[in-house]
C-alpha positions in Angstrom: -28.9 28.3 5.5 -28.7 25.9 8.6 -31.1 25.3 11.1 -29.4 27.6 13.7 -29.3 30.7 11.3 -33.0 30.1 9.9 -34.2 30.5 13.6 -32.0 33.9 14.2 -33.3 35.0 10.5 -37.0 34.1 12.0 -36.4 35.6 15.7 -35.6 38.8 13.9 -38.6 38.6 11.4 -40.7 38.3 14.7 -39.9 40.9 16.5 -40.7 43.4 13.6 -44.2 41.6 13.2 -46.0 44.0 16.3 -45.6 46.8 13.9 -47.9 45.1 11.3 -50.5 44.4 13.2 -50.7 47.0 16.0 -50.9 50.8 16.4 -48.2 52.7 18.4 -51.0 52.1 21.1 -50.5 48.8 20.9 -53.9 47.9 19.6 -55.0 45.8 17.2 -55.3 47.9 13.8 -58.2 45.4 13.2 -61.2 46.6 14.3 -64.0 44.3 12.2 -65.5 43.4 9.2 -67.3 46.3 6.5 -70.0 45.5 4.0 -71.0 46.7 0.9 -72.6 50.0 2.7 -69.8 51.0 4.7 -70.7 49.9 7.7 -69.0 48.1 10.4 -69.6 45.0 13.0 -67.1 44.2 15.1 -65.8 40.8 16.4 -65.8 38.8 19.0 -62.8 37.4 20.6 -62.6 34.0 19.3 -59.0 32.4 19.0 -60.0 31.2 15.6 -61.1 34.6 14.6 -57.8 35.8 16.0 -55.6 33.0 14.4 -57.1 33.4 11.0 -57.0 37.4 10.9 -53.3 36.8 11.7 -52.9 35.4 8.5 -52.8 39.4 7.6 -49.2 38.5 8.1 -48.4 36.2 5.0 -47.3 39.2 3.2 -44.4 39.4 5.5 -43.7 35.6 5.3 -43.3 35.8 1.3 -40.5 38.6 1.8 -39.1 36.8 4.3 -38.8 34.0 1.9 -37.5 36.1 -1.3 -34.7 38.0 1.2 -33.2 34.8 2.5 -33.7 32.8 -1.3 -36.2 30.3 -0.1 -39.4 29.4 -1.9 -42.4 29.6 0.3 -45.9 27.0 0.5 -49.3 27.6 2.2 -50.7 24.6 3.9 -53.1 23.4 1.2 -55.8 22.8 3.9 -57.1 24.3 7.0 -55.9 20.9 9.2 -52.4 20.4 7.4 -49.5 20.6 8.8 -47.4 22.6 8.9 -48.7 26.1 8.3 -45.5 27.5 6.3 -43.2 25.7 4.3 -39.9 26.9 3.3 -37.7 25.4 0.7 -34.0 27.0 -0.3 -33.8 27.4 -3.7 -30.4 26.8 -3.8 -30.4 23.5 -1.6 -33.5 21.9 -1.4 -33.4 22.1 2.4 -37.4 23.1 3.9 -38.4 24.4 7.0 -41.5 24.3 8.8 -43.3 26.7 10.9 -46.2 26.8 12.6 -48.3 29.7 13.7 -49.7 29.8 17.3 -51.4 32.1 19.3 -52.3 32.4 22.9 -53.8 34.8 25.3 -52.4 36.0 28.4 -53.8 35.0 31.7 -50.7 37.4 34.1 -48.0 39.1 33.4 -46.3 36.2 33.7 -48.4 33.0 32.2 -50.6 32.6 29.1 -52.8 29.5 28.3 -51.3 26.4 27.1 -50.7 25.9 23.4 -51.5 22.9 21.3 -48.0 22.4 19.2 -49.5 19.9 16.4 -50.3 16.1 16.7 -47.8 13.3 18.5 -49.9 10.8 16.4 -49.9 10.2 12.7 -47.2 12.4 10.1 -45.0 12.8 13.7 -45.1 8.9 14.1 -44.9 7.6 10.8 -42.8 10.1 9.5 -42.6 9.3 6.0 -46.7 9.7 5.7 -47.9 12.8 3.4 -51.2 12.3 5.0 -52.1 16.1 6.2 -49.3 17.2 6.0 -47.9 18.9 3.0 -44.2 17.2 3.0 -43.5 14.3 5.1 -42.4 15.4 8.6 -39.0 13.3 8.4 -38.3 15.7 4.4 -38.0 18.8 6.7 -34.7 20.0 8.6 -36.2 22.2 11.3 -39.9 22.3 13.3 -40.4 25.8 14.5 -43.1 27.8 16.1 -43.9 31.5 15.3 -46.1 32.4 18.4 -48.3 35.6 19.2 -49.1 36.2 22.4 -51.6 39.1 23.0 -54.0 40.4 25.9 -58.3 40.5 25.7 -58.9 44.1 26.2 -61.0 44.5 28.8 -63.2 47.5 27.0 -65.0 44.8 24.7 -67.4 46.5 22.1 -71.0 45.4 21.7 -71.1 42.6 18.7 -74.7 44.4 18.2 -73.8 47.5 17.4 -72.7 48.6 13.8 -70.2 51.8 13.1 -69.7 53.7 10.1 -65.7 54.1 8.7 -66.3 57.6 10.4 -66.1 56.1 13.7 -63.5 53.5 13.4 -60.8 55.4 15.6 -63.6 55.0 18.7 -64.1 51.5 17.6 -62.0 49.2 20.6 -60.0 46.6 19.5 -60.6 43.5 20.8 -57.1 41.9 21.5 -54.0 43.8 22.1 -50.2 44.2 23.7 -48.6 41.6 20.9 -46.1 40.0 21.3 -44.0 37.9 18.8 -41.3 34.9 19.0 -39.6 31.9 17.1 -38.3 28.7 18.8 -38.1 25.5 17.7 -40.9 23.4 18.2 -39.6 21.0 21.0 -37.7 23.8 23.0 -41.2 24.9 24.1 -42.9 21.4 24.7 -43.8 19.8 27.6 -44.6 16.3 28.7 -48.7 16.3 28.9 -50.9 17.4 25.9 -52.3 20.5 25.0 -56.0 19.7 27.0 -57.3 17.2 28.7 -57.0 14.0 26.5 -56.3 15.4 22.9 -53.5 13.9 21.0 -52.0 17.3 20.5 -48.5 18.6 21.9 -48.9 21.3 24.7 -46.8 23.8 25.5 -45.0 25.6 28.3 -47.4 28.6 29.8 -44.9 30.6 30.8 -44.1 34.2 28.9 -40.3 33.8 29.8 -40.4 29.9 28.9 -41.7 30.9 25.2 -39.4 33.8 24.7 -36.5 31.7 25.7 -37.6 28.7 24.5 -36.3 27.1 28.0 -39.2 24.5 28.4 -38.6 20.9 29.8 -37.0 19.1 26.3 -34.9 22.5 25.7 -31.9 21.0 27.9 -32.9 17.5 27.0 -32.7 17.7 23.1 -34.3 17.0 20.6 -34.2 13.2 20.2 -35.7 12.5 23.5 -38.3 14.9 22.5 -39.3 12.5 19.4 -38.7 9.6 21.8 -41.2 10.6 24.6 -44.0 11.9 22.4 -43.8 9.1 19.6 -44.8 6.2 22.0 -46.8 8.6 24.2 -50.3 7.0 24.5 -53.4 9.0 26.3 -55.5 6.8 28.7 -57.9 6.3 26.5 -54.9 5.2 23.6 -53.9 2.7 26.2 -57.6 1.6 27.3 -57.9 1.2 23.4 -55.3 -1.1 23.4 -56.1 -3.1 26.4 -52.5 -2.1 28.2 -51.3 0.0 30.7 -49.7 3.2 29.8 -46.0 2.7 30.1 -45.9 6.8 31.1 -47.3 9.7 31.2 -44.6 12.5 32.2 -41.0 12.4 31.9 -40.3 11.2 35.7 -42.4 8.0 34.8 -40.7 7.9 31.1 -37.7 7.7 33.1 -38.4 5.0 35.0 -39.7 3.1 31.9 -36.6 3.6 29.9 -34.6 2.9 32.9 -35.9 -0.4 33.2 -36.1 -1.6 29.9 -31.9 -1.0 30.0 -32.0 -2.9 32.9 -33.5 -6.0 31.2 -31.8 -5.6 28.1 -28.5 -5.3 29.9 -29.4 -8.3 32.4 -29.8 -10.8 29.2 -27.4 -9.3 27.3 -25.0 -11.9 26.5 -28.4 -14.4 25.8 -30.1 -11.9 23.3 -26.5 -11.6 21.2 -26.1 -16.1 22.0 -29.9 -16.1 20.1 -29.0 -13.5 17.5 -26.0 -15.8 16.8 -27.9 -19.1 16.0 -30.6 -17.2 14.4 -27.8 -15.7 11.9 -26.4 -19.2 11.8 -29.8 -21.4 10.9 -30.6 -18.5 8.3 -33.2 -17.5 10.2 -34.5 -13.6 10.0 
């Protein structure tokens, strides 16, 4: 299975996902946590209390992986990338997928995601540091993304229900909705917040259901390009330079001038390649 069909197998594995964690109200079906007595406190709208309840869905992952004959890998730690590994059984070919969530702020924006680091395993893409296969050993880098809605009618955290009251008991997060697109078709040029080394990710709905963000019509390789030498003020302060750019009009003009130079001396660069070859020189 190729990269194009794995992301039509995953698109469809999405779109049946609302149905596993919602009601037909569209509600979260999970409503808090029960102790020993029965009794139950519900939770606050956290993302990370969102993200990690969402790994409810894991069960689907591992039949996805048996239907389509690949075996499937949990990231061994909470910070490794990426979450989901997939490996064919029949070719050896792996996947990755990452899960991301985000919240709604209209009907037609949510907040910016953080798509995974543009510093170590992305740049030295043979490193196995946090990351459970090297970045460069997998075929395809794809997102599975929730986005849902805070409901407004937030319970009280202080109060504690009994199973007999759980139907009254408001859900916290709601309206789900589920996609798949490849990793850099949903990118953009500045990082997730302020000066994190983290990918960030087009805010809006249509953007992430398409997956029509900025590198979508520029590929992939200018996606690796821009965000492996991409350096955050305080990267650049760090190493006593100025940052060569920080979105794609000013990558542009970067790129654009180093082909200038290169082109200008040309003929000299290949005349000192030349002797260098001819001294023995490396």
């Amino acid at each position: 299975m190729g990269p194009d069909e794995f992301l039509k197998a995953l698109q469809t594995q999405a779109k049946s996902l609302t149905q596993v964690v919602a009601t037909d109200k569209g509600d979260w079906i999970v409503k808090g946590f029960v102790d020993v007595y029965r009794r139950v406190y519900t939770i606050s709208i956290d993302t990370k209390v969102v993200s990690k309840i969402l790994e409810l869905l894991f069960p689907e992952f591992a039949r996805f992986a048996i239907n389509y004959g690949f075996e499937l890998e949990l990231a061994p730690e909470q910070n490794f990338y990426p979450d989901l590994s997939f490996t064919s059984k029949d070719t050896g070919i792996k996947y990755a997928v990452d899960i991301k969530s985000t919240v709604r702020q209209s009907e037609n924006k949510v907040n910016r995601m953080t798509l995974g680091a543009f510093t170590g395993y992305f740049r030295n893409r043979q490193s196995r540091k946090n990351t459970l296969y090297s970045y460069k050993d997998y075929a395809g880098h794809f997102v599975l993304g929730v986005i849902y809605s805070r409901n407004e009618q937030i319970s009280d955290e202080r109060m504690q229900y009994s199973l007999e009251d759980i139907d009254t008991i408001a859900s916290v997060v709601r309206n789900f909705v589920f996609f798949a697109q490849p990793k850099y078709k949903i990118a953009i040029d500045q990082p997730g917040s302020g000066n994190t080394k983290n990918i960030g990710s087009v805010e809006q709905i249509h953007k992430l259901l398409e997956g029509s963000g900025p590198f979508s019509a520029l590929g992939e390789e200018v996606y690796d390009d821009y965000w492996m030498y991409y350096l955050t003020n305080d990267m650049a302060k760090a190493s006593e330079i100025e940052r060569p750019y920080h979105n794609l009009k000013t990558y542009l003009e970067y790129k654009r001038k180093g082909a200038d130079i290169l082109k200008a001396h040309e003929q000299e660069i290949m005349q000192v390649v030349a002797a260098e070859a001819l001294n023995g020189e490396e």
